[in-house]
C-alpha positions in Angstrom: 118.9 214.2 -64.3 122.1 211.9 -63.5 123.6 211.3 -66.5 123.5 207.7 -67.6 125.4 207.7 -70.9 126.2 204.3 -73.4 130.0 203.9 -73.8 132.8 201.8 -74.3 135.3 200.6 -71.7 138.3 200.6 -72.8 137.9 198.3 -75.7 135.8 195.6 -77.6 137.8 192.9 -76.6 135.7 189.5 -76.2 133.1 191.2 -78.5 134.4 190.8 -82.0 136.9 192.4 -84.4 133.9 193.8 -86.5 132.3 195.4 -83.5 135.4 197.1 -83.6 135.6 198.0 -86.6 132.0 199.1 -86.5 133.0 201.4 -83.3 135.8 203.0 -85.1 133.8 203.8 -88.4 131.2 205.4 -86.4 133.9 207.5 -84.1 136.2 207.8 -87.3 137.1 211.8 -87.7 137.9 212.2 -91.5 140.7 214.5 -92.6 139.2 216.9 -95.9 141.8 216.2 -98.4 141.9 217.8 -101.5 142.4 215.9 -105.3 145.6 217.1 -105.9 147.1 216.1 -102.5 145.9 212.9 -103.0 148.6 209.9 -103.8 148.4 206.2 -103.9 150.4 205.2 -101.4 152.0 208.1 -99.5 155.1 207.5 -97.0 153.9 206.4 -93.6 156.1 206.5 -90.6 159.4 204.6 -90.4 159.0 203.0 -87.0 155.6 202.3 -84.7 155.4 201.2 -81.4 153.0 201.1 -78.5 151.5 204.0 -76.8 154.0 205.7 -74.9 153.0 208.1 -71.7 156.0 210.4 -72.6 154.4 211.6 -76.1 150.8 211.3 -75.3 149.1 214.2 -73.6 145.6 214.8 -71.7 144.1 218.3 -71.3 141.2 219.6 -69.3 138.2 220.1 -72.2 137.4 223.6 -73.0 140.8 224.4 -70.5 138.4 224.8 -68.0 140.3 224.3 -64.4 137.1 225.6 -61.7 134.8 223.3 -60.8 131.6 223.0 -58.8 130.4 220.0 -56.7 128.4 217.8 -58.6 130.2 218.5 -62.0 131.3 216.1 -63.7 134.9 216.9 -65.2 136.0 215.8 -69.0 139.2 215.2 -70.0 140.5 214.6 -73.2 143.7 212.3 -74.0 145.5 211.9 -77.1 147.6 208.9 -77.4 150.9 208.7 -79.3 153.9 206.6 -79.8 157.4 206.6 -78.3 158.2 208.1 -81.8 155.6 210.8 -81.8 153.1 208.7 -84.6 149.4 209.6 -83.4 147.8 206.5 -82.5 145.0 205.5 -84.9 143.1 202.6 -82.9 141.8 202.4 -79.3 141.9 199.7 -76.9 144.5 201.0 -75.1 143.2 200.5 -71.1 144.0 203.5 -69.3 143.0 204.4 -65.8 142.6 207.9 -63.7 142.2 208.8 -60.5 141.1 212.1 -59.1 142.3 212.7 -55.4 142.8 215.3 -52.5 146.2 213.3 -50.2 145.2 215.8 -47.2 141.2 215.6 -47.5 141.7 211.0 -48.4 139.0 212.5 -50.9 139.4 210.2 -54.6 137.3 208.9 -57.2 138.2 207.0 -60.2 138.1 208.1 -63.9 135.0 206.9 -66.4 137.0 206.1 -69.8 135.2 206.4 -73.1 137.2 204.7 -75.9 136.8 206.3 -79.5 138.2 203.9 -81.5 140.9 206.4 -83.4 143.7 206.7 -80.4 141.4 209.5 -78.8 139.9 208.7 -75.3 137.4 211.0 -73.2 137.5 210.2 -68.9 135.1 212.0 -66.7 135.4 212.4 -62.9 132.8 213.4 -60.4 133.6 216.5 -58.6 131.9 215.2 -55.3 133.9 216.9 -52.5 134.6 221.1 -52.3 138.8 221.8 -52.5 141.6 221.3 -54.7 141.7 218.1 -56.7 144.6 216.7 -58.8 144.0 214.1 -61.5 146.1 211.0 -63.0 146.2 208.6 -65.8 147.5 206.2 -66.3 148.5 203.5 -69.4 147.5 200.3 -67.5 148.3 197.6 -70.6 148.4 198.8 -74.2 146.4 197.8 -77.1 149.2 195.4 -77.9 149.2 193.6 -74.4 145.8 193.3 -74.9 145.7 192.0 -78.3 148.0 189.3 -76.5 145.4 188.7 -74.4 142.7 188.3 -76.7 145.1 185.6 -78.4 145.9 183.8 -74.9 142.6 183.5 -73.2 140.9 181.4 -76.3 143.3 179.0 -75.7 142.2 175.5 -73.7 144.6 173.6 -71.2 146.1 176.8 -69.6 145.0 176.0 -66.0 146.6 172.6 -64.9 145.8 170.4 -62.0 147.4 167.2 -60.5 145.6 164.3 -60.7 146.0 161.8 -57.5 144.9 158.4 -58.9 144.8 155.9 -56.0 143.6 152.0 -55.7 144.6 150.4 -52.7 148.2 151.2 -52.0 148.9 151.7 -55.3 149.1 156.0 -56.6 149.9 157.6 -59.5 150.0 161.0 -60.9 148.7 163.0 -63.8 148.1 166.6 -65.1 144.8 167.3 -65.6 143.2 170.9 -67.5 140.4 171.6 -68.9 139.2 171.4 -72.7 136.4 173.4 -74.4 137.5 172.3 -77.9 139.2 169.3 -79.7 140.1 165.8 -80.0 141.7 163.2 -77.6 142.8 159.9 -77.1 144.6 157.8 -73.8 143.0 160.2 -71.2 140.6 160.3 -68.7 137.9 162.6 -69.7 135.1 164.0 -66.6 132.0 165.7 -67.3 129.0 167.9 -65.5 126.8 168.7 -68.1 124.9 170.5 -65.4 127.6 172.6 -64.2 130.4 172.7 -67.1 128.7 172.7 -70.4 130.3 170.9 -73.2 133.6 172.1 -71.4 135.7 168.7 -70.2 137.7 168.4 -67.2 140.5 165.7 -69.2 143.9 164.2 -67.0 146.5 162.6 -69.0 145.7 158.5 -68.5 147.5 156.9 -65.4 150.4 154.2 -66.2 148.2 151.4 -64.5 145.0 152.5 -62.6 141.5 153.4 -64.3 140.3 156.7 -64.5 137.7 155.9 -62.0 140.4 155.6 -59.4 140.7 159.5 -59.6 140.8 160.8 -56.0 141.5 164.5 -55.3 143.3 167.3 -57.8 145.5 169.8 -56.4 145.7 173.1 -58.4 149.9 173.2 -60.1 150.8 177.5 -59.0 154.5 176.6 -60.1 153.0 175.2 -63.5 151.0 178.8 -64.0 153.8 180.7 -63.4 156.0 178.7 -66.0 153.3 178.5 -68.8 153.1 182.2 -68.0 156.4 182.6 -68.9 156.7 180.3 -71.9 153.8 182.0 -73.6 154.8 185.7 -72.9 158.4 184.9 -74.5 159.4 188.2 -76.5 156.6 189.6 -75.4 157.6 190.8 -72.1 158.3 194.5 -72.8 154.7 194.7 -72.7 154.2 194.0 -69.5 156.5 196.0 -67.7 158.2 199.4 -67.4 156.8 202.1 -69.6 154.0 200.3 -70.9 152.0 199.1 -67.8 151.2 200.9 -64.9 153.0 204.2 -66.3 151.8 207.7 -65.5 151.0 210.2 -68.2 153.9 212.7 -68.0 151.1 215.6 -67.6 150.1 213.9 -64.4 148.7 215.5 -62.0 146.8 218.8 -63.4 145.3 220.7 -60.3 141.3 221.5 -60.7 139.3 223.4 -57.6 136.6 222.6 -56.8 133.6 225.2 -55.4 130.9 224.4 -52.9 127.6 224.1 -54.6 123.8 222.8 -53.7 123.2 220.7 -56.5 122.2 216.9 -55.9 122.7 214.2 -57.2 119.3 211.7 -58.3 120.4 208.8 -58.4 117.7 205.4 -58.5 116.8 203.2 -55.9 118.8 200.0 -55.9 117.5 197.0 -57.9 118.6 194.6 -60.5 119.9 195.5 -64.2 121.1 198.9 -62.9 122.7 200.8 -66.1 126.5 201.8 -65.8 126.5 205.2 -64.7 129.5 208.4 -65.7 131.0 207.4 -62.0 130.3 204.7 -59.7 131.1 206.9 -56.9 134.0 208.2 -54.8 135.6 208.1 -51.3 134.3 211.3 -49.0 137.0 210.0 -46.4 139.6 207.3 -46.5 136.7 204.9 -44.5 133.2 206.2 -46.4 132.6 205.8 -50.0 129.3 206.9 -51.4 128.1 205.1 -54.3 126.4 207.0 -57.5 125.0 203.8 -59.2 121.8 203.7 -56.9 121.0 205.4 -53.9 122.7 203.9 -50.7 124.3 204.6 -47.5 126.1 203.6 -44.2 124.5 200.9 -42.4 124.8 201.3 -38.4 125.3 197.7 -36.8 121.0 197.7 -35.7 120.2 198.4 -39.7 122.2 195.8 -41.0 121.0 193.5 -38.2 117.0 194.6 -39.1 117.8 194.0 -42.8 119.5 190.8 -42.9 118.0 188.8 -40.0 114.9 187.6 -41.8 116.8 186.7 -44.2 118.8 183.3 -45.0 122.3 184.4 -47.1 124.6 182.0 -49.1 127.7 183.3 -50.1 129.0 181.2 -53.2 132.5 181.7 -55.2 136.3 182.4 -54.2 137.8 183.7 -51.0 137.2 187.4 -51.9 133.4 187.5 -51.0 134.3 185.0 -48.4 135.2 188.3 -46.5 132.0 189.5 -46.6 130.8 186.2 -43.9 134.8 187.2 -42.0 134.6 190.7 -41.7 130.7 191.5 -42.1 128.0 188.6 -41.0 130.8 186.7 -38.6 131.3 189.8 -36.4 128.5 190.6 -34.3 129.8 194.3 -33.5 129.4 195.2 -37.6 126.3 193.0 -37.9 124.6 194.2 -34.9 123.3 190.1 -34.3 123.4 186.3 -35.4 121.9 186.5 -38.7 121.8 182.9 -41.0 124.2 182.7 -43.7 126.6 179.6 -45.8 129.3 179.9 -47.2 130.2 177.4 -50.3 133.5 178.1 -52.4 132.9 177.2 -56.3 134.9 174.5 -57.6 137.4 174.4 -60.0 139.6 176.8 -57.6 143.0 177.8 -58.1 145.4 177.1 -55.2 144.8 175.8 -51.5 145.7 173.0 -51.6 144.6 169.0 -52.8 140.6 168.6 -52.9 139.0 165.7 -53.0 136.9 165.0 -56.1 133.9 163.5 -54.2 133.5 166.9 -51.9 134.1 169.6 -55.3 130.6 171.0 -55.7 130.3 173.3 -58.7 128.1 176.7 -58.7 124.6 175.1 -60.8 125.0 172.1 -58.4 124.7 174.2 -55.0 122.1 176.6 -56.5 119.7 173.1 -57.3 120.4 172.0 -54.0 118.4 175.3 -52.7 114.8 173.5 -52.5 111.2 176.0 -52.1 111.2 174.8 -48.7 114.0 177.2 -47.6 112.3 179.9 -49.0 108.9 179.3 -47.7 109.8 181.6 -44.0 112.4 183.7 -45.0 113.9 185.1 -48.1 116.8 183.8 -50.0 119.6 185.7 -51.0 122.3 184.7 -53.5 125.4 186.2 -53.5 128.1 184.8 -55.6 131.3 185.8 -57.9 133.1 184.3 -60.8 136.5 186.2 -60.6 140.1 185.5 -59.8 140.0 182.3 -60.3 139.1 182.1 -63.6 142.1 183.8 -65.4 143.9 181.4 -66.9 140.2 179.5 -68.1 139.6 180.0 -72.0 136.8 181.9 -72.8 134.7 179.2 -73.9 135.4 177.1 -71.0 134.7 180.5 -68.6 130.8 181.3 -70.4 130.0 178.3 -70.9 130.0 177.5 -66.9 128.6 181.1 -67.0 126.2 179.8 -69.1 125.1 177.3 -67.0 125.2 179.2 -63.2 122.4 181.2 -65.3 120.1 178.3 -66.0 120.2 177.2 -62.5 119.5 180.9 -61.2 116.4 180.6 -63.6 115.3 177.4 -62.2 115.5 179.0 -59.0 113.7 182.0 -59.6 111.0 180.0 -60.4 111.2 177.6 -57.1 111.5 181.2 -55.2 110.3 184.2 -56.8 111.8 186.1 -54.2 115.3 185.2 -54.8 117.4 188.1 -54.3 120.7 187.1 -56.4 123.3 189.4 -55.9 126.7 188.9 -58.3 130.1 190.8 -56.9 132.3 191.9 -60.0 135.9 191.9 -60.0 138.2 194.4 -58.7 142.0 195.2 -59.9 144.7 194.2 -58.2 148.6 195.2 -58.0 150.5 192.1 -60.0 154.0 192.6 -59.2 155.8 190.9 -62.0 155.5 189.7 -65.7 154.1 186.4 -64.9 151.8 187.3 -62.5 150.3 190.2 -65.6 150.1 187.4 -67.7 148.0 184.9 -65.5 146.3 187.1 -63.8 145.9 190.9 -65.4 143.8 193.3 -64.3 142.4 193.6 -67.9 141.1 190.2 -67.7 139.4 190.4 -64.5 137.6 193.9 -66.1 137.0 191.5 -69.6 134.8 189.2 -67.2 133.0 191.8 -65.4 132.0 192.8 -69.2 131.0 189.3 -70.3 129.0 188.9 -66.7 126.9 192.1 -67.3 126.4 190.7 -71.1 125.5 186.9 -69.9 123.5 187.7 -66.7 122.1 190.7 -67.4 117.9 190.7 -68.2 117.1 188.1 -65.8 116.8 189.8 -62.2 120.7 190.0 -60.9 121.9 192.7 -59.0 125.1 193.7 -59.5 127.6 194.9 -57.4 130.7 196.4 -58.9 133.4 197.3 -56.9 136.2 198.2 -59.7 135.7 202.2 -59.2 135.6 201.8 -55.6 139.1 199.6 -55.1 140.9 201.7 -58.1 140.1 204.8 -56.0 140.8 204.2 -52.6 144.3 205.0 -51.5 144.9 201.3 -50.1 147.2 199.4 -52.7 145.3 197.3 -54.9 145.4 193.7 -53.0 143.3 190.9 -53.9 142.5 190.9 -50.5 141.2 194.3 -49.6 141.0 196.1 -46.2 137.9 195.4 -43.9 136.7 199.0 -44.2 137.0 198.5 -47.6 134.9 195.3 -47.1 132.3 197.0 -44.6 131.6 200.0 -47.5 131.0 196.9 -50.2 129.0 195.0 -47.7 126.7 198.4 -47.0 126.3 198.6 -50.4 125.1 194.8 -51.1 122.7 195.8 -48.0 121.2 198.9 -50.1 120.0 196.1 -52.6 118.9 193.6 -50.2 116.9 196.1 -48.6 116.6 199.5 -50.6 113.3 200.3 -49.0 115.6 201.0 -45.5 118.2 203.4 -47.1 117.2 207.1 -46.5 119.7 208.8 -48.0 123.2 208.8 -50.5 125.4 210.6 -48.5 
């Protein structure tokens, strides 16, 4: 049987300090000490700081180094400080990657978070050969206790307002608020769309709210608020505590041929998280472990998808799928029907005009059981980079309500096939840019997606494993092979009865 285990990423983070604490207890290792060792208050250590890739180690379990195909190899890592204090809390987020340069074989490391400083990561063998293995300390506990502190907060994400009234325009910031009190602003809602969260501008000198004509997203304003709330902070987010290699890295394990196979389900909705998503058999194929898929020729993807009517909803990264997948008829294999809609409130690109914004509930209504009556409908949408800087609140509550409109369409078309893209991480390349737009809040979503949506039919497509692997640096934009392999696998659910085999 694969082995589908219940774990912890990373941390608890969005969950709750006592789920944290409730971890811990049950992962806590207690130390036998006997009565007359015992003291008050003994002497602790004189200075603490983060987790430091210099002291910490990571060892093979059982110093095992031989391998056979279809194993799944477990190391353990020990986390200490720059002052050699063992680490007694999790939460760290650490990444590993296990790779072959010549073979462009790699996979990505499975991280089990203990709660005590202690951290398991498991790898699937999946290709015969030498394989080297790193880890890496992506953002400490401490960055992403900062985190935790920052994304709860309202009015992060700041828009212009263009007011206009005949020849007369004025200007004003606009945000968005989740909590509180105001007064001399112009408050907008969308119940059906936004919750209880308020889009709120600061009041024009002279015209009336109504006069409000596009918004245009403030990048320069991000980058400053990113640095005014980072302040002495910054230490965190650079050098030796983000991005930084274990000093172990890389430990050499080989790898022997071996007949065993891998069972893994057919694709569907609500698929459990499994030990690996998957890995890359060649720098162009990847071969997915979470259900059973494969590479689509240009005629499959053409008999799959061309009874079929697709709307791709969200930001420009599953835009790609319609540019380097549906629009090209050489990858496609034929004109096959498909929208594309990008969700409002974006981030960048530019001024928008208020009376064309459609948000993600509105769109989904707008899908009447009249499209659905020849062909079926499928869904395929993402809430992802442009949501970093939105508090919590704000994010699940328009979550929240993307849900209740997938309901209501469930209901108008039972054979909805809704298909959700998770994040992926991306290479930030300076202190503001980890602060607006870390990779450990893009994961954080993915998390509080799967919590939100999960139960009611979605199919989810997470590509994390499959970016962190691949040799490619980690753009927002991925490659088009990269795409193709993502859009094969959104395929696999669309039409798992056509997949034959996982490899």
């Amino acid at each position: 049987m694969f082995p589908y285990n219940t774990f912890n990423h990373f941390d608890l983070g969005w969950i709750g300090i006592v789920e944290e604490f409730e971890w811990s207890y049950k992962h806590l290792q207690r130390e036998s000490m006997s009565p007359q060792s015992y003291k008050p208050l003994m002497a602790g250590p004189d200075a603490v700081s983060p987790t430091s890739v210099s002291k910490s180690k990571f060892y093979l379990q059982d110093d095992k180094s031989t391998f056979s195909r279809g194993d799944f190899i477990h190391i353990i890592i020990e986390t200490s400080d720059e002052y050699g204090n063992r680490r007694l809390r999790g939460g760290d987020f650490i990444t590993g990657t296990m790779f072959n340069a010549r073979m462009q074989t790699s996979t990505a490391g499975r991280t089990v978070d203990y709660g005590n400083g202690t951290y398991s990561m498991y790898f699937y063998a999946g290709w015969k050969g030498q394989a080297s293995i790193t880890v890496s300390l992506s953002f400490t506990r401490e960055a992403i206790l900062f985190y935790d502190l920052m994304k709860y907060r309202d009015g992060r994400v700041v828009w212009l307002g263009t007011f206009m009234k005949g020849n007369v325009i004025e200007w004003s910031n606009c945000t968005l608020i989740s909590e509180g009190i105001w007064k001399n602003s112009c408050s907008f809602i969308n119940t059906w769309a936004l919750g209880e969260t308020i889009f709120l501008c600061n009041k024009p000198a002279s015209l009336p709210c109504s006069a409000l004509t596009n918004i245009t997203h403030r990048v320069g304003q991000m980058f400053d608020r990113a640095e005014q709330e980072v302040q002495d902070r910054k230490y965190l987010f650079e050098g030796k505590f983000r991005k930084a290699m274990f000093s172990a890295s890389p430990i050499k394990v080989n790898i022997q041929d071996s007949n065993k196979q891998v069972d893994v389900p057919t694709c569907g909705p609500d698929l459990p998280m499994p030990l690996s998503s998957g890995y890359w058999k060649s720098y162009h194929t990847f071969v997915p472990l979470v259900c059973r898929s494969q590479e689509w020729t240009p005629e499959q993807r053409f008999k799959c998808a061309s009874d079929k009517l697709f709307f791709f909803i969200g930001d420009s990264t599953i835009m790609q799928f319609t540019k380097e997948v549906f629009g090209k008829l050489d990858i496609i294999g034929g004109r096959v029907n498909f929208q594309k809609h990008f969700l409002a409130l974006r981030m960048g690109g530019g001024a928008r005009s208020v009376t064309n914004i459609m948000f993600g509930s509105d769109f989904i209504d707008r899908i009447n059981s009249s499209v659905c009556v020849s062909q079926i409908t499928v869904v395929a949408f993402n809430f992802s980079f442009h949501y970093g800087l939105w508090s919590v609140r704000a994010y699940l509550s328009i979550v929240n309500q993307f849900k209740l409109s997938l309901l209501r369409l469930f209901e108008r078309c039972p054979d909805t096939i809704a298909i959700l893209k998770l994040a992926h991480p991306r290479d930030n390349t300076d202190v503001p840019q980890n602060v607006h737009s870390g990779n450990y809040l893009y994961y954080d979503m993915n998390r509080m997606l799967r919590r939100v949506l999960g139960g009611i039919g979605v199919h989810f497509l997470d590509v994390w494993d499959m970016v962190l692997a691949h040799p490619d640096d980690n753009e927002v934009h991925v490659k088009s092979h990269i795409i193709i392999q993502q859009a094969d696998m959104m395929l696999s659910y669309v039409c798992p009865r056509m997949v034959k085999s996982n490899s």
